[in-house]
C-alpha positions in Angstrom: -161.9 -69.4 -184.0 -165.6 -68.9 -183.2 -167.0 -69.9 -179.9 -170.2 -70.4 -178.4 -170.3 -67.3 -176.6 -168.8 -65.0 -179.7 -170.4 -63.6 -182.9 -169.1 -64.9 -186.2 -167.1 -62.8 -188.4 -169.6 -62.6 -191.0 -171.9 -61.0 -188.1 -168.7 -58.6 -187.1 -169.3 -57.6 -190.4 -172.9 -57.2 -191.5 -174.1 -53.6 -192.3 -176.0 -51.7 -189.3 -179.4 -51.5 -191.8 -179.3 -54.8 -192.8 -181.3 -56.3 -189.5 -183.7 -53.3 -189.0 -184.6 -53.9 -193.1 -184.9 -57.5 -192.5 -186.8 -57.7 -189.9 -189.7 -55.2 -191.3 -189.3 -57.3 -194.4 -190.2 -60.5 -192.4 -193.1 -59.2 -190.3 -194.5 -57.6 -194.1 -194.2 -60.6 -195.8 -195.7 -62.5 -192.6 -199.2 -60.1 -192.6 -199.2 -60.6 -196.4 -199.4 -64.4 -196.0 -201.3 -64.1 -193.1 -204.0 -61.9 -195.1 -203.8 -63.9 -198.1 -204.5 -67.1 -196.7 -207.6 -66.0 -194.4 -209.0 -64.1 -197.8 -208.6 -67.9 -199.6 -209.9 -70.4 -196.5 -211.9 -67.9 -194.5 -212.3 -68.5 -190.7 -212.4 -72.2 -190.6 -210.5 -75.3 -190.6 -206.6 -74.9 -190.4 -207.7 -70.9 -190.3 -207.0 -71.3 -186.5 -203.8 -73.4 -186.2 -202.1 -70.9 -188.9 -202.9 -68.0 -186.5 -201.8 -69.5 -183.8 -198.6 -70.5 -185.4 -198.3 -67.2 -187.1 -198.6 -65.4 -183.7 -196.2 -67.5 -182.4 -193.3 -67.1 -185.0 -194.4 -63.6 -184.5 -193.3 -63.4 -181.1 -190.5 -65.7 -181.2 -189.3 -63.6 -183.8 -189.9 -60.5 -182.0 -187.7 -61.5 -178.9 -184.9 -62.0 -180.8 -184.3 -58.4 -181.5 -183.9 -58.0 -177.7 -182.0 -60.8 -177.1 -178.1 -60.3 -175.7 -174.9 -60.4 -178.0 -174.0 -64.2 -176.8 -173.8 -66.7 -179.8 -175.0 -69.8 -178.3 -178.6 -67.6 -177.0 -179.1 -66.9 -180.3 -178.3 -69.7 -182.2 -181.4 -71.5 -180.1 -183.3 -68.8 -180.6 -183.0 -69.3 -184.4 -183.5 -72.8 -184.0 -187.3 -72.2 -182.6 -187.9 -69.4 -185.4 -186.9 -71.7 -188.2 -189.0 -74.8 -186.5 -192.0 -72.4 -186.3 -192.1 -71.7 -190.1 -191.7 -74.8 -190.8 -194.6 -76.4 -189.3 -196.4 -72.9 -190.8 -195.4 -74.1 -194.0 -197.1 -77.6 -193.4 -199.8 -76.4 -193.0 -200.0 -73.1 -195.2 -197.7 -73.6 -197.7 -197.8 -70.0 -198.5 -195.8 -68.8 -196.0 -192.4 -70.0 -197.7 -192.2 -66.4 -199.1 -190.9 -65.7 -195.4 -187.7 -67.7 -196.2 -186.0 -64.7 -197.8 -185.6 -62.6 -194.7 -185.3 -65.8 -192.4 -181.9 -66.2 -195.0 -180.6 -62.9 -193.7 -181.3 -63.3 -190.1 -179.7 -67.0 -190.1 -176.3 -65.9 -192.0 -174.7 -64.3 -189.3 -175.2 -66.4 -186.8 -173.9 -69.4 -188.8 -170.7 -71.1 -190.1 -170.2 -71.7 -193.7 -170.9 -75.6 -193.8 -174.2 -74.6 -191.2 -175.2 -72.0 -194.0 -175.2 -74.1 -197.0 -177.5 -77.0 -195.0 -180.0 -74.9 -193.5 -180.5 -72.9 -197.0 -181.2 -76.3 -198.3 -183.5 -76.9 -195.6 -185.4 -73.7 -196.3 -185.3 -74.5 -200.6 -186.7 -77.3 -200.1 -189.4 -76.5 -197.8 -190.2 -73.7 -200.3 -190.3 -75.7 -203.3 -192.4 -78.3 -201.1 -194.5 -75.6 -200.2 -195.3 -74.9 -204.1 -195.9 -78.3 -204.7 -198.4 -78.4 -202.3 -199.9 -75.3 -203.5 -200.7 -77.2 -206.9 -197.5 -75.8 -208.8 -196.3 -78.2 -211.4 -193.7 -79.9 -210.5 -190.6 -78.6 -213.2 -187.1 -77.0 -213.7 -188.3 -73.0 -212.9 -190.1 -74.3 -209.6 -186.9 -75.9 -208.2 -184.4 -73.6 -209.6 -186.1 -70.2 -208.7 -185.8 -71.2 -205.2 -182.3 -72.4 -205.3 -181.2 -68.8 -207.4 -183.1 -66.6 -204.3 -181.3 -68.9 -202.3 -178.1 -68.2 -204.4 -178.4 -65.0 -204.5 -179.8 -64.1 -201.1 -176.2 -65.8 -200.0 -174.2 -63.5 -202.3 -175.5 -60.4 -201.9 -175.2 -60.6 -198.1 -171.6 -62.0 -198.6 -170.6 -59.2 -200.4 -172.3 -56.7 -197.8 -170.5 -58.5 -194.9 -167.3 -58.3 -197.0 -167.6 -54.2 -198.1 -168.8 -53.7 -194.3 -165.7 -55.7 -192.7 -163.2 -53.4 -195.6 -165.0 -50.4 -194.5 -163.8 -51.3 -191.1 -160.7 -52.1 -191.9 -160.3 -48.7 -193.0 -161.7 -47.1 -190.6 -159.2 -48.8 -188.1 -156.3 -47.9 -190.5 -157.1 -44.4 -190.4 -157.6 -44.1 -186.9 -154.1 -46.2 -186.5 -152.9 -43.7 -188.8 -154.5 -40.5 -186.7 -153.2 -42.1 -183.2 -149.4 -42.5 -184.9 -149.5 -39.1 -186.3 -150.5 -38.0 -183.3 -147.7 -39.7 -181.1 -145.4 -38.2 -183.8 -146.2 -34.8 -183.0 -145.7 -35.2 -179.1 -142.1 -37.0 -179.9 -141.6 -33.7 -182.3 -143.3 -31.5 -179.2 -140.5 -33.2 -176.7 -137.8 -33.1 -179.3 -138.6 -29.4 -180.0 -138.5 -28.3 -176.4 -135.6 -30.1 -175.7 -133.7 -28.0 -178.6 -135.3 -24.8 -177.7 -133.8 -25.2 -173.5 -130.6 -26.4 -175.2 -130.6 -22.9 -176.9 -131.6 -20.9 -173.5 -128.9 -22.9 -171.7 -126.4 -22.2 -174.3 -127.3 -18.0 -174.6 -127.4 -17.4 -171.4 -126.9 -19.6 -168.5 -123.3 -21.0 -170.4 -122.6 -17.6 -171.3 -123.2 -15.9 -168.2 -120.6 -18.8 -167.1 -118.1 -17.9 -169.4 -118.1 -14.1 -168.2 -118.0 -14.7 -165.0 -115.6 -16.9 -165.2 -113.4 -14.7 -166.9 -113.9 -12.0 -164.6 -112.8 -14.0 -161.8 -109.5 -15.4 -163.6 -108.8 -11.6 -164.3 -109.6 -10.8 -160.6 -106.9 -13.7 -159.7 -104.5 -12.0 -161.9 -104.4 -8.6 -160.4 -104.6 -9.9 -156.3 -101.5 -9.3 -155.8 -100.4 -6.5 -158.6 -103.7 -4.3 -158.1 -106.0 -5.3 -155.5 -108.2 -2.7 -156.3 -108.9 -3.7 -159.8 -109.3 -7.0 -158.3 -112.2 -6.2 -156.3 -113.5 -4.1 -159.1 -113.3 -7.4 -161.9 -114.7 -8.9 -158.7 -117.7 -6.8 -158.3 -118.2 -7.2 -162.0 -118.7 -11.3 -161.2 -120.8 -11.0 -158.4 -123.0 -9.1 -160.4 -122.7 -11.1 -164.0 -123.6 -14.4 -161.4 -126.9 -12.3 -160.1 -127.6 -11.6 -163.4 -127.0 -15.5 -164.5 -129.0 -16.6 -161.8 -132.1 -14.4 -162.4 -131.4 -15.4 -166.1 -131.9 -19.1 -164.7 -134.8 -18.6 -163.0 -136.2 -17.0 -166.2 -135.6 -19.8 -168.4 -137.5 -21.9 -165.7 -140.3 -19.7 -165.6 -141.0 -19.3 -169.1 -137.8 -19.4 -171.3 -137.6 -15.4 -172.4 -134.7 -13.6 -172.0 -134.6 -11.8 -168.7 -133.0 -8.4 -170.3 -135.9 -8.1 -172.2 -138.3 -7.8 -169.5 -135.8 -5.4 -167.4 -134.9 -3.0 -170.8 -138.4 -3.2 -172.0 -137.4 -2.8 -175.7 -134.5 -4.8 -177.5 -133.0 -2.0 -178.3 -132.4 -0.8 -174.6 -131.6 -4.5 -174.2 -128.6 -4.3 -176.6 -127.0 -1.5 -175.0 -127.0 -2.8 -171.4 -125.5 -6.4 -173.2 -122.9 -4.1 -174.5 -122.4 -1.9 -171.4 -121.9 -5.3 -169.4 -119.5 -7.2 -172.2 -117.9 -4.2 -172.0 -117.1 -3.4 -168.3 -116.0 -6.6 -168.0 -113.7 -6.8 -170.2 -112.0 -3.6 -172.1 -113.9 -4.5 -175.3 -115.4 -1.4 -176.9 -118.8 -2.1 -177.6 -121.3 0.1 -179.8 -125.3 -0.2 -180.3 -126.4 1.8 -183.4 -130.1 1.5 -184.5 -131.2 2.5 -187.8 -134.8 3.2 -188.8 -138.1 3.9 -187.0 -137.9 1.3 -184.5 -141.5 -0.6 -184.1 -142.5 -3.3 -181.2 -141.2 -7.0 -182.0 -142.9 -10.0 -181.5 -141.7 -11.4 -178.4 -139.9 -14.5 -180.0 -138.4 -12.2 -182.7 -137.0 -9.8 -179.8 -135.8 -13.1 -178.2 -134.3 -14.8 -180.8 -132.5 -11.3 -182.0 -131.0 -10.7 -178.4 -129.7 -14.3 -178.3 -127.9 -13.9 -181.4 -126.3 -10.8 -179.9 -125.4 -12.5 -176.7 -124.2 -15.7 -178.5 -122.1 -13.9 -180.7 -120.7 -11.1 -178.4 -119.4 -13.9 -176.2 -117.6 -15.7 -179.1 -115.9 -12.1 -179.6 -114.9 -11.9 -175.8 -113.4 -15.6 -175.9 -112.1 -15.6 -178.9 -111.7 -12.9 -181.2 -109.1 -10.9 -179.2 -110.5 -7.7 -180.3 -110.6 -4.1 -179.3 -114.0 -2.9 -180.8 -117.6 -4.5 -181.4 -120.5 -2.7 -182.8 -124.4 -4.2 -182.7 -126.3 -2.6 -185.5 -129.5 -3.0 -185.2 -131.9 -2.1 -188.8 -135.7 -1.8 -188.8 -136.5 -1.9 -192.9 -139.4 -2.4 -194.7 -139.4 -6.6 -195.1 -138.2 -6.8 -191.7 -135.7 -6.2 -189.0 -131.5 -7.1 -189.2 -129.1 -7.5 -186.5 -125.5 -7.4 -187.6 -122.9 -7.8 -185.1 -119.1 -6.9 -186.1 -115.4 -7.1 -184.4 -112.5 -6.0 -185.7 -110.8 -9.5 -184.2 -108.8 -11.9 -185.7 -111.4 -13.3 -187.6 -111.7 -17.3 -188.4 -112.8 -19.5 -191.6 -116.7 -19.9 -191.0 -116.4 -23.7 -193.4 -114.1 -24.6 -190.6 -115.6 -24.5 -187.5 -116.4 -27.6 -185.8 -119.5 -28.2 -184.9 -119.3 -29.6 -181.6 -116.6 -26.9 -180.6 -118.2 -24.1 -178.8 -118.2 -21.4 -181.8 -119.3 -24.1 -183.9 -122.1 -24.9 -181.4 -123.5 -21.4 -180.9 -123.8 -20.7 -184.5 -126.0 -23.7 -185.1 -128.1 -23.2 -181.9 -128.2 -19.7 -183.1 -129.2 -21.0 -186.9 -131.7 -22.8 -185.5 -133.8 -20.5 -183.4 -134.1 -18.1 -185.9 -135.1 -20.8 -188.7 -137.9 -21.3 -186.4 -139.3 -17.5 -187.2 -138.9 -17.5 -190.5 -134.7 -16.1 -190.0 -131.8 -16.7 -191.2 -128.2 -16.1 -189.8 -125.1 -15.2 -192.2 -121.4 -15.5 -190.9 -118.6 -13.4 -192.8 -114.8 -13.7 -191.4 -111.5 -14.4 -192.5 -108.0 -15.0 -190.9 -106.9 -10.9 -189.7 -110.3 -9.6 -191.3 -112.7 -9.6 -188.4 -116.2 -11.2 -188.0 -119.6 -10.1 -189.2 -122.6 -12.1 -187.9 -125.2 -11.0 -189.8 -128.8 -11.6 -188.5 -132.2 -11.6 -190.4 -136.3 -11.9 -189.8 -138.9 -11.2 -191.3 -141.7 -8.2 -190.9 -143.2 -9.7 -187.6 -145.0 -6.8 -186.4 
């Protein structure tokens, strides 16, 4: 609902030219009048009234284009501009030319009943005005003033109407822009919160696991060997530094600790496999095959998790003697198998919220996010091969 104070919403909807155009076509059209009738009557008689009145309309004109956004301001103002031309058009009937761009000016500001009276107001006034200028009275002089009328009320109709769909538009897309956005973020949040799930589960959860294993073996030799005890302690104390300086690491900037301390992935793989290792009797072996070349960080990340993830599946589960990381540097890319000789499981069958089943996805996932891919082979009393794969990321 329109009120006094608000703009209609064929106003909301009229084309930024349309007023600047309208209002140079009304001063024109006024000078031409102006010019024409002084040429005709010279400087006498009504020659003085119609200047006055045209310097008024003028100016009453002119303020309107400063005037503020508030409906009911304006719909007076239109008022004194359309009460100005008329009495012009009393006395120079010429001036009803002007009606074409008062059309315009007045359309905005009106309703649709308020539209159709005042055009009738300003037809007839024009075809009064041609009347009076001594143009028989026929069909053509009242219907050419009702057509410009007509058409003067279409056309701007359907400018209002492509304006307001424009709009439209315009507000769809940027609805569209702001939901995409807000999309992103979510995928952003959702993204991170996978990606600390995965740190969490390498390392911090498996630095768990060890230790806790090394203390339950501690427990077991106390009384039986106390040295060993002490020694499977010493092991814990130093898997729980390394857990907690793995913690701290995933707070400061999620890369794997080892990394930094090895300096190459390589390096990092055979500390992982000296510590698995000491800790537990396993046999583990690092071969490296081909001319090894830096890594991007993420690849090196994602590679070592794998390694971690999958060497602590072995120690938990697998109940086997020997391990070997292998890792290959080829010409599409670098490969990180990692193989027990264990008691193997059915890869189809591992549940996924079980914690094999868990690490493998996690594991999945990180590397799908480099372009990787991850490949488990096993079978009951054949032993495990998790078989790792990126991409030349050089």
């Amino acid at each position: 609902m329109t009120t006094p104070d608000t703009p209609t919403d064929a106003e909301a909807g009229t084309p930024p030219w349309l007023g600047p155009v309208m209002h140079i076509g009304f001063y024109l059209l006024l000078a031409a009048s102006a010019a024409r009738f002084v040429a005709h009557h010279g400087w006498h008689g009504a020659t003085g009234t119609v200047v006055g009145l045209v310097a008024a309309l003028a100016l009453a004109y002119a303020v309107g284009t400063v005037l503020p956004e508030n409906h009911r301001v304006r719909l007076g103002w239109l008022a004194v501009v359309v009460v100005l031309w008329l009495a012009l058009v009393v006395v120079a009937p010429s001036f009803g030319i002007c009606a074409v761009p008062l059309f315009f000016v007045a359309l905005p500001l009106l309703s649709t009943r308020a539209t159709i009276a005042l055009a009738a107001v300003l037809t007839a006034a024009v075809i009064v005005a041609q009347v009076r200028l001594g143009v028989r009275l026929d069909a053509s002089v009242v219907l050419t003033p009702v057509a410009v009328a007509g058409i003067t009320v279409a056309v701007y109709a359907a400018l209002a109407a492509q304006t307001r769909r424009q709009r439209r538009l315009i507000a769809d897309l940027l609805a569209a822009r702001d939901a995409l956005a807000t999309a992103e973020r979510t995928a952003g949040v959702l993204g991170e919160r996978a990606r600390l799930a995965r740190e969490i589960h390498d390392s911090l959860a498996q630095g768990f696991s060890s230790t806790r294993m090394l203390v339950q073996a501690a427990q077991r030799s106390a009384d039986s060997d106390p040295a060993a005890a002490r020694r499977y302690l010493a092991l814990a104390e130093e898997a729980t530094a390394d857990n907690l300086a793995e913690a701290r690491r995933v707070i400061n900037d999620l890369a794997p600790a080892d990394l930094d301390t090895a300096g190459s992935l390589p390096e990092a793989l055979r500390e992982l496999a000296s510590r698995t290792g000491a800790g537990t009797g396993l046999a583990v072996t690092v071969r490296v095959d081909g001319t090894e070349w830096p890594l991007a960080p993420r690849v090196a990340a994602a590679l070592l998790r794998v390694a971690q993830g999958a060497l602590a599946n072995v120690r938990e589960h697998a109940q086997a003697r020997t391990a070997v990381l292998t890792l290959s540097y080829v010409d599409n890319g670098t490969t990180l198998d990692v193989y027990d000789d264990g008691v193997g499981f059915d890869p189809a069958g591992a549940r996924p919220d079980g914690v094999r089943g868990q690490g493998l996805r996690l594991a999945r996932n990180r590397l799908a996010e480099i372009g990787g891919t991850l490949v488990v082979e096993s079978g009951a009393g054949r032993g495990t091969v998790v078989a790792a794969s990126v991409p030349d990321a050089r």
